[in-house]
Every structure is written in structure tokens, then in C-alpha cells.
N, C-alpha and C positions, 0 to 999 in steps of 0.2 A: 229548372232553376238551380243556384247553386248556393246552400248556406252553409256558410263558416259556424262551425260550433268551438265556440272558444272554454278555458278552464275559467275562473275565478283571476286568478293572477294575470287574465288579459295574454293567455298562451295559446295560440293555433291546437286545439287539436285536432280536428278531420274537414274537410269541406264533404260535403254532400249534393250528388244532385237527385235533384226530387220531382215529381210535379205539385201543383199549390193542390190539389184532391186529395195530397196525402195528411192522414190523421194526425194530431199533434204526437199521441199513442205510438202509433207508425215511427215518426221522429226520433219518437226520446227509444223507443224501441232497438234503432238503428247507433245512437249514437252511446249506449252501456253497453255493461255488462250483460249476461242471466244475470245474474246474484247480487246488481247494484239496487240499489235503492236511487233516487236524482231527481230532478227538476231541470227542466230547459226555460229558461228567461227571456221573453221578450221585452225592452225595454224594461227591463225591470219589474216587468210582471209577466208570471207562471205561463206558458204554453198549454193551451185549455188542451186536454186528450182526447176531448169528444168533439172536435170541430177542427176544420180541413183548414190548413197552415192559409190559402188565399183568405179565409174568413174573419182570420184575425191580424190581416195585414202583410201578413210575411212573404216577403217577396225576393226575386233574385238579389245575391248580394248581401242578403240580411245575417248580421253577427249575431246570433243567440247565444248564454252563459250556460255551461253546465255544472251546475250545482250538485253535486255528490252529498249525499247525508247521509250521517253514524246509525246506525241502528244497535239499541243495546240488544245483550242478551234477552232482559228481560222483556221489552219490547216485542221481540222477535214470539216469543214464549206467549204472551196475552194474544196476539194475531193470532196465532197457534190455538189457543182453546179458544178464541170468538169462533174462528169457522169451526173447527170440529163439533162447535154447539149449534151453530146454525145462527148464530146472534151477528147482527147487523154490524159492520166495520164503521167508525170514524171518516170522513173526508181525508185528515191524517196520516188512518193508517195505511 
């Protein structure tokens, strides 16, 4: 099947094709960076990473949003000493 993943500003940027088995994870996987940080939007709400894109609807055809987000330094830095401690991550981060 074939999903359009669009910017924020309502801009094409890639289509994809997929089968519906593939991970939301998989997904947002294919459509960043390495080094981006993002969310893919279904209707307006989040594309779950642990459930196969036919589970939550998504179907050929379907325009999802990709949401890019800032990460500060500092940000970056706290994630940084949570796992080197071994300490449990935020949903979040």
C-alpha cells in the first residue's frame, strides 16, 4: 500500500510503499533521519511504534504528518546520564 507522509505545512514529502505488518517504528524509521528526533500523525494522533500500521487503521492512500521536534542540548545531556545510569526513560524522552 502506498502512504503519503506529508510536512506540517501540508508539503508531499515521500510516498511509501509498505505492507499494513509494517511497524509504526518501521514507518517513522523509513521516513527520518539517524539523528532526527519526529512523530508521524494519524489523524491527529501519534502513530503507536509497537503496532502494525493495518491495526491502527492505516491504509492505502493514507496521508500521515511528520512532525520533527527540537531537542535541546540539555535534553539531549539528561537522556545521556539516564541510560548511562541505567535509570528508566520518560514515555517523552
Amino acid at each position: 500500500m502506498d502512504i503519503h507522509v506529508l510536512a506540517v505545512s501540508g508539503a508531499h514529502l515521500q510516498t511509501v510503499c509498505v505492507e499494513g505488518s509494517l511497524l509504526g517504528r518501521e514507518l517513522l524509521e523509513m521516513a527520518t533521519g539517524p539523528q532526527e528526533v519526529a512523530r508521524l500523525l494519524h489523524h491527529n494522533e501519534p502513530v503507536v511504534v509497537h503496532k502494525t500500521l493495518a491495526a491502527q487503521g492505516i491504509t492505502d492512500g493514507t496521508h500521515l504528518t511528520l512532525v520533527r521536534l527540537h531537542i535541546t542540548k540539555q535534553q539531549q545531556g539528561d537522556v545521556t546520564v539516564k541510560v548511562n545510569e541505567g535509570l528508566p526513560l520518560d514515555n517523552e524522552e
